[in-house]
Each structure stands twice: as C-alpha cells, then as structure tokens.
MIGU-203660 format. One record per residue: residue in one letter; x, y, z of N, C-alpha, C in turn. Coordinates in steps of 0.1 Angstrom, whole numbers, plus 2048, in hexadecimal, padded with zeros to 3 digits. Example, Ala and Ser with C-alpha at 12.3 -4.5 7.8 and 13.67 -1.06 7.14 Angstrom:
a8847C784E87B7D384E8847DF84E
s8807EA8478897F584788180084F
END
This chain:
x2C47EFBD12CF7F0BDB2D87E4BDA
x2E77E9BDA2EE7DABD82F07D8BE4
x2EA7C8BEB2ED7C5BF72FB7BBBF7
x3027BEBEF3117BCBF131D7C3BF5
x3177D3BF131B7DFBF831C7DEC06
x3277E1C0D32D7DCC163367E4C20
x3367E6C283437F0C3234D7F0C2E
x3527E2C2835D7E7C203617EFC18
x3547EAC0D3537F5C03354805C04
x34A804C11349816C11356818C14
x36280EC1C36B817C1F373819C13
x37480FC0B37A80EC0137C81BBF7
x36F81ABF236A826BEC370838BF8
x370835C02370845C0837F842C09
x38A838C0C39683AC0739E844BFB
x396846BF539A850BEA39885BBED
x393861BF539586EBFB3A5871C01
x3A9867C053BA867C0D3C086BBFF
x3CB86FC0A3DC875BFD3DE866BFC
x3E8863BF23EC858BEF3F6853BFC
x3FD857C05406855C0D3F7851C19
x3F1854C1C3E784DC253DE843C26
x3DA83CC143D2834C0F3D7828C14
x3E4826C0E3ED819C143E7812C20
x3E881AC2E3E7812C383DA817C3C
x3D181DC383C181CC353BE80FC2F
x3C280FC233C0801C1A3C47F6C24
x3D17F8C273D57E9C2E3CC7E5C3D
x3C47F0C453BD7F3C4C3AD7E3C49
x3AC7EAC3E3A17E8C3B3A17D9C36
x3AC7D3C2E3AF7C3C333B07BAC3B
x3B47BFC473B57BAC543AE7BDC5D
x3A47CAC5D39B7CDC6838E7C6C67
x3897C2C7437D7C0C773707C8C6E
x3667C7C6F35B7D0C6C35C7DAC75
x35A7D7C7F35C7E4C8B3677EFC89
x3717E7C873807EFC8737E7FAC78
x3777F5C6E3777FAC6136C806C64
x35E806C6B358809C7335E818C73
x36A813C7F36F81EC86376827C81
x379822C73389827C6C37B82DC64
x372829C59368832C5736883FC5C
x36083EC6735D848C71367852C74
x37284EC7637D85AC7A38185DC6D
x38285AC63382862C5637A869C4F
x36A86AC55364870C51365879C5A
x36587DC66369884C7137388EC6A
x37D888C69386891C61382896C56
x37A893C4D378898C423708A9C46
x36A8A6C5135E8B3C553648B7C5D
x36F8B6C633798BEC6D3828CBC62
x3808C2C5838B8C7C493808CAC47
x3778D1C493698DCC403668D4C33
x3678C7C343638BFC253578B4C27
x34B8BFC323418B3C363368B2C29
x33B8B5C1C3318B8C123328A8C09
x3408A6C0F34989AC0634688EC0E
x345891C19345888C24336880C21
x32F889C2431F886C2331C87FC17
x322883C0A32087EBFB32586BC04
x33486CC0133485EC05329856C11
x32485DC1C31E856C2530B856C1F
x30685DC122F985CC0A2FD84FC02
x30984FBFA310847BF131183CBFC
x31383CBFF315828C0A309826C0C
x2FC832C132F082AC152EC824C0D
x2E982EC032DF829BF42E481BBF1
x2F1819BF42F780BBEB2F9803BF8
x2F5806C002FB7FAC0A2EE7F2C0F
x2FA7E4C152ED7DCC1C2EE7E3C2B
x2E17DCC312DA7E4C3D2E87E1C45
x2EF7DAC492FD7E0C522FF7EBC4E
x3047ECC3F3097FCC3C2FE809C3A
x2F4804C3F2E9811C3B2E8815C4D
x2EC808C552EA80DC642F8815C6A
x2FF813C63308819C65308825C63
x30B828C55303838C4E2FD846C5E
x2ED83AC5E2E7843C672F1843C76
x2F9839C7E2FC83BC83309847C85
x30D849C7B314854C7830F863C76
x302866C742FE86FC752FE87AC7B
x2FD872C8A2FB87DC9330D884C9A
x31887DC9332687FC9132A889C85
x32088AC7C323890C7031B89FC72
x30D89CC723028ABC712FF8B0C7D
x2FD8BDC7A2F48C3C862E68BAC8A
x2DE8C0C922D28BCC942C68BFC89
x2CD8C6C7F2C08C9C782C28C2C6C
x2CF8C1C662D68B9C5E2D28A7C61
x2D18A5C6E2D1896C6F2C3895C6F
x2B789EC752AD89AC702A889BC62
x2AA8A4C5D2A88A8C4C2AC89AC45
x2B6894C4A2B7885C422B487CC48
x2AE87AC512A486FC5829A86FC55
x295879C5128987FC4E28A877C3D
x29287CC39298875C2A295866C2A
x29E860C3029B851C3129484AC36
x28B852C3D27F84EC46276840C3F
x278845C31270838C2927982EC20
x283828C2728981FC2327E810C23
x283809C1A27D7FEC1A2817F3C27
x28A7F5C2E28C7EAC382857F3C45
x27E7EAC492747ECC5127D7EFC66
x2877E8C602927E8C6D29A7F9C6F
x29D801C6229F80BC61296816C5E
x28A813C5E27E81AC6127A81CC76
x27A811C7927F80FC8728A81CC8F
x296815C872A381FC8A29F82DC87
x29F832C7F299841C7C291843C84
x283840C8527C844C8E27E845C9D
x28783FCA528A83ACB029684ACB0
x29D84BCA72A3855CAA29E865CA8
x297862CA328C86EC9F284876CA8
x28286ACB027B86DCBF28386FCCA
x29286DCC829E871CCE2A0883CD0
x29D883CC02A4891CBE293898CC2
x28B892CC627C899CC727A8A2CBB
x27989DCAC27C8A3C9F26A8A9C9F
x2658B1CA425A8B8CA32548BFC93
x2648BEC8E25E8C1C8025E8B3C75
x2608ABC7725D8A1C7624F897C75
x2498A1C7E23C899C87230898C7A
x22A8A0C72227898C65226892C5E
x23688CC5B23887DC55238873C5B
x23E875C6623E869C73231863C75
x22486AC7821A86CC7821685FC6B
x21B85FC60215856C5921A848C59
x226846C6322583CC64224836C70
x21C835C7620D836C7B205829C76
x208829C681FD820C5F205815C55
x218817C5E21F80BC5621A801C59
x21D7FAC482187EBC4B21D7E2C56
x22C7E6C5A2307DDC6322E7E4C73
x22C7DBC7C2267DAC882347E3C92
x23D7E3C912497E4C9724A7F5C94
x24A7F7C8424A806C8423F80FC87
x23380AC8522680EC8B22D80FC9B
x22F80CCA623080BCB223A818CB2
x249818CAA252822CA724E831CA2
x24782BC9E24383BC97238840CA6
x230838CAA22883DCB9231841CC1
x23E837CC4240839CD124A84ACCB
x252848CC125385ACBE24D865CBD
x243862CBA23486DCB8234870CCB
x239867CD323286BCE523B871CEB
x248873CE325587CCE8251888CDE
x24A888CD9247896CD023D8A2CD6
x23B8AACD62358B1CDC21F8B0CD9
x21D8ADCE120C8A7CE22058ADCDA
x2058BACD81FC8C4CD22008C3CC5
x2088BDCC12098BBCB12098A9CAE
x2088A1CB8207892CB71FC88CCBF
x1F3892CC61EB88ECCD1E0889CC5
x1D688BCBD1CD884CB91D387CCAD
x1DC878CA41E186FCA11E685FCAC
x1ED864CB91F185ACC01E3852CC8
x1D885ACC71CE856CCF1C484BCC7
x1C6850CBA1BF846CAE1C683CCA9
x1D583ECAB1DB830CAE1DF827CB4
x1DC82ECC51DC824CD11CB821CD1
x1C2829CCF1B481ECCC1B4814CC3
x1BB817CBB1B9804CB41C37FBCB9
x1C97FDCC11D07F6CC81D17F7CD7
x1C57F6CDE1C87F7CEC1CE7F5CF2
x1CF7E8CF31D87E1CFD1E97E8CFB
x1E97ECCEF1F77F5CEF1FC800CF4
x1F480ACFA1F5813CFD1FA817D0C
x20C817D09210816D1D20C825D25
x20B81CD33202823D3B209834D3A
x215835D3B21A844D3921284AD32
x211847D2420E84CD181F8853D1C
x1F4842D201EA843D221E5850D31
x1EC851D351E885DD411F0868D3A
x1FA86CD361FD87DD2A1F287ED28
x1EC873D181E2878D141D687DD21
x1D2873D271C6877D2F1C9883D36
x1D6888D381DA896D3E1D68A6D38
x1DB89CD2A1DC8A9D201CC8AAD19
x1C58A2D181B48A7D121AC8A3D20
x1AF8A0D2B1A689BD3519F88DD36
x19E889D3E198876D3C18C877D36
x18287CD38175879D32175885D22
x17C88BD1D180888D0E18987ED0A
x19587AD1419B86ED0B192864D0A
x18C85DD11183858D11179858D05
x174860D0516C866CF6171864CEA
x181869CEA185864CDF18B857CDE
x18B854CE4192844CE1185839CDC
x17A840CE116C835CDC16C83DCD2
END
C-alpha cells in the first residue's frame, strides 16, 4: 500500500474521466481546495458518474484509491459507499475489506455492518471474535448483537464469558430472554 496515496491523488487520477473543457477548473479546484472541499468535489463526481449509468467506472476508481491509499483515503472510499451501492453491493464489499490490515478500518466495517444488520455476513464477523486486537473483538460483538440471535447467539455468549465484566446489561438480559437464565447461566460456566 502506498501510504503517499492521497485524496489528491484519487482526485487527480478520476479527473480524467472529465471532457477536457471541465478538467481545467476541476484541476484548478483541486490546488486550492481544502481536503474536505476535494472530499466533496470527489463525491459529486462520482455521483455523477452513476447518475450517467457509469457506476462500473466509478467503483473501479473508488477500489483503485483504496488499495493504494493511506487510511484517510481508504476511510473515505468506505464512506462513499453507501452513496454509490445498493445495500447488497455495500455489504458484498465490506464484507471484502473486512480484513484489512488497519485495525481502525476493521472497526469501521464492522460498526457499519451492524448498521446495515448484514445477517449474511454473520459467519465471518463471527471470526472476528478472536481478532488480535481488543477494539475489533468488542466490534465485531457489538455487530453480532444487532444481528439476529439465532444465528449469533452461542458465539456472543462464549465471548462475553471470557470477558465478563464486558458484557452490557442489555445484551446480558436478550440473551437470558432468548435461552432462559438458568441455561444462560449453564452456558456461560
């Protein structure tokens, strides 16, 4: 990953999609704007590109900026998603990136995962459960408890027993709801 890759760059690069009569003050956009403003000029160009039925081209550039971008431009990316794909589309590539190496965008995915309550999802999520880092362990739980029980329930229960003191009281009375107290109980010893 080149972490020099940059919002500039992606805009840089998606500039070439314009006619030449529009690039100019894109280009000159892009020397004088803020990150945010570049951001924004991003965003409504890709908007247009999938308003113009060219979300095939769109997407290419917004896979193309992740892969090469640093984590500003990879959170951007995902933040654009849910502006670009349907619901099944935005999960289908979360689902994708789910195993990025920055641990902060493992976080992000899963946090929005459990947004979209991605039920088909719930088998990989599920394994991270057992990330090494403490933050996505908690992310991947707290998504698994917006997901439907009967397909996350004895996963969440084996990993709020190794962590007791973790387990908020909400969470802890569903479950006791949904198997009864004296089986949750049972399985949590």
């Amino acid at each position: 990953r080149d972490h020099a890759y940059t919002v500039f760059d992606f805009a840089r690069e998606l500039a070439a999609v314009l006619p030449a009569g529009g690039r100019g003050s894109f280009e000159s956009r892009l020397q004088e704007g803020t990150v945010r403003e570049i951001q924004t000029a991003v965003a409504n160009l890709l908007r247009r590109l999938k308003a113009e039925t060219q979300l095939e081209l769109a997407m290419r550039y917004v896979r193309h900026a992740y892969a090469h971008g640093n984590l500003e431009v990879r959170n951007f990316c995902l933040a654009l998603l849910p502006e670009l794909l349907d619901r099944k589309g935005e999960v289908e590539t979360l689902l994708q990136v789910l195993t990025d190496e920055d641990f902060r965008i493992r976080c992000q995915v899963l946090d929005r995962l459990g947004e979209l309550q991605a039920e088909e999802g719930a088998d990989l999520i599920v394994r991270f459960l057992n990330d090494e880092v403490w933050k996505v362990r908690k992310a991947a739980a707290t998504c698994l408890e917006r997901l439907d029980l009967g397909k996350t329930l004895e996963p969440l229960i084996v990993f709020y027993a190794r962590a007791k003191e973790e387990m908020p009281d909400r969470i802890r009375a569903r479950l006791m709801g949904e198997v009864g107290a004296k089986d949750f109980h049972r399985l949590e010893d």
